[in-house]
C-alpha positions in Angstrom: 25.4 5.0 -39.1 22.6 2.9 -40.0 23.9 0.0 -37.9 24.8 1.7 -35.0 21.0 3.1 -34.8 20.3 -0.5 -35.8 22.5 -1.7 -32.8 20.8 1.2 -30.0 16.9 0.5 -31.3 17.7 -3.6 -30.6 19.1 -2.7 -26.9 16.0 -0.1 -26.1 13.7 -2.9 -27.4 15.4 -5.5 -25.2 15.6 -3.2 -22.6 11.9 -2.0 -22.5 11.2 -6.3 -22.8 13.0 -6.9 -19.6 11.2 -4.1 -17.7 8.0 -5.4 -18.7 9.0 -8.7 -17.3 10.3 -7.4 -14.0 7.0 -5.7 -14.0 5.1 -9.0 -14.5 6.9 -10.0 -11.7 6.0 -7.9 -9.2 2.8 -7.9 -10.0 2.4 -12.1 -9.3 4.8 -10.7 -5.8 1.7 -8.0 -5.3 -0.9 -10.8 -5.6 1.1 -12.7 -3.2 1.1 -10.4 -0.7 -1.6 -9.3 -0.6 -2.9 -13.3 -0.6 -1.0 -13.9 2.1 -1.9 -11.0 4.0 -5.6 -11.6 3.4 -4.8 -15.2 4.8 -2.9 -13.8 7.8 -5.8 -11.2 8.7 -8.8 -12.0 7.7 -8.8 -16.0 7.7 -12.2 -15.8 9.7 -14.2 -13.2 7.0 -15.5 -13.8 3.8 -13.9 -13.3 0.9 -14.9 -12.6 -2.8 -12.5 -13.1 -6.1 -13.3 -11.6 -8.9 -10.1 -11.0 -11.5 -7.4 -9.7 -10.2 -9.4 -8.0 -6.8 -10.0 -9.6 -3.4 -13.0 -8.2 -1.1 -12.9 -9.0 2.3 -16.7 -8.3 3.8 -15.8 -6.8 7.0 -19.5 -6.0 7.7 -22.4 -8.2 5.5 -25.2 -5.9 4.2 -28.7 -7.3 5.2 -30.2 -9.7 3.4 -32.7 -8.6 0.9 -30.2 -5.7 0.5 -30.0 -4.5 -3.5 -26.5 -5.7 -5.1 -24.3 -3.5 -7.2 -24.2 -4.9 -10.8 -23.5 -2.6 -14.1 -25.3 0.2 -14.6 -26.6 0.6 -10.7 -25.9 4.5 -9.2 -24.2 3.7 -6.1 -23.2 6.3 -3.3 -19.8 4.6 -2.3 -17.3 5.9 1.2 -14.2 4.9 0.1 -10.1 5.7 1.8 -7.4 4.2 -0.5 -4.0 3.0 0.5 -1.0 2.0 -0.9 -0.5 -1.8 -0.3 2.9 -3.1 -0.1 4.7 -6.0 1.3 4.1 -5.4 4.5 0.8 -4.1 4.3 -1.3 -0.7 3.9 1.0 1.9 3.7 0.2 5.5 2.3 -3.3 6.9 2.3 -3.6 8.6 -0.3 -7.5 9.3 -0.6 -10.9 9.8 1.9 -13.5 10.3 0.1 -17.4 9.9 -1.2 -18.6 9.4 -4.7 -21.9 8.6 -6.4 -20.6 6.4 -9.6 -22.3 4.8 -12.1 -21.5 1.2 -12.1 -19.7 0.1 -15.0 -19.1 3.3 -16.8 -15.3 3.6 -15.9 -15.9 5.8 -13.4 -14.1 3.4 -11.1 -10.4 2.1 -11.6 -10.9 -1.6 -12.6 -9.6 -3.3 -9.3 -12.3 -1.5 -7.6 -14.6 -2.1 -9.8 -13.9 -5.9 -9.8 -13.7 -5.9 -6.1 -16.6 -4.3 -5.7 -19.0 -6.2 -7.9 -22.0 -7.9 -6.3 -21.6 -6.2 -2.6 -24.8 -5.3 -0.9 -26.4 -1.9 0.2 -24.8 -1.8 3.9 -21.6 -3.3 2.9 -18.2 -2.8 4.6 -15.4 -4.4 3.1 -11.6 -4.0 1.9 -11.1 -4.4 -1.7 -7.3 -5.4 -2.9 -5.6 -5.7 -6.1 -2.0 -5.4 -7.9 -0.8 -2.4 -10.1 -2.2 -4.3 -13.2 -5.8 -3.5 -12.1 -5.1 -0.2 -10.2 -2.7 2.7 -12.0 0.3 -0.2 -13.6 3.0 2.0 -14.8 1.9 5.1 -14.4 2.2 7.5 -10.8 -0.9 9.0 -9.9 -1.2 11.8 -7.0 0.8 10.2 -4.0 0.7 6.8 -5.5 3.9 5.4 -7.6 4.2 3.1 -10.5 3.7 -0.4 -9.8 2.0 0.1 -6.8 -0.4 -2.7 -5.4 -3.9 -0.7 -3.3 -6.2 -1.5 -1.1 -9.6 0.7 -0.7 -11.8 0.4 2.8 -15.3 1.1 1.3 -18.7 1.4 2.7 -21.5 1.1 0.1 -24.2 3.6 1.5 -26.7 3.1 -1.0 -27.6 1.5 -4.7 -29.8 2.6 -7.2 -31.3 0.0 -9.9 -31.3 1.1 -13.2 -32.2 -0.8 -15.4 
């Protein structure tokens, strides 16, 4: 008896190994889609990396403009998508928020992304399932699933 539980705890554990590794994978696949769509797209815009997340400023907030760094309030517009190989796929969010910067308010793709945009910013924000919802289905998004947020930063708020 005691082998046989032995034997089925060794193949769960070298199961649950082997799905973190296909995860892994498509994870490095996520970043290189969404790379290469970013290339494709967007070859003419700037682009900010920070971590894992890719913003691409689709409209520059003027100069002078605050930035968002932690602890700011900021009053963000955001819609989220799915992202897959293709491209944006499922929206699965339109909305407004006024978040706190840093607090964990945000998921931590966004947050990345969003780091150091201006007051007045437009921009698309990407990142893999390690820095949006990994494993876990959220809502109308499924494990695994790379995202993409349009967001419009309306307003910031030093605090210091």
């Amino acid at each position: 008896m005691k082998m046989r539980l032995s034997l089925f705890l060794a193949a769960v554990l070298l199961a649950l190994t082997a799905c973190q590794g296909e995860v892994r994978e498509a994870n490095i696949n996520q970043d290189k889609y969404i790379d290469d769509y970013i290339s494709k797209n967007y070859a003419d815009s700037t682009v900010y990396h920070n971590g894992g997340a890719s913003r691409v400023v689709l409209v520059q907030g003027p100069q002078g403009a605050p930035v968002i760094e932690r602890g700011d309030s900021v009053y963000l517009f955001y819609a989220g998508y799915t992202f897959g190989q293709r491209g944006p796929e499922t929206q699965f969010v339109l909305d407004s928020a006024m978040i706190r910067f840093g607090s964990g308010d945000l998921i931590k793709g966004l947050e990345r992304g969003l780091e150091g945009a201006r007051q007045g910013e437009e921009a698309l924000v990407f990142f893999s399932a390690d820095d949006g919802y990994g494993s876990q289905a959220v809502g109308l998004v499924p494990e695994n699933t790379a995202l993409l947020f349009d967001v419009g930063v309306a307003w910031i708020k030093k605090n210091q």
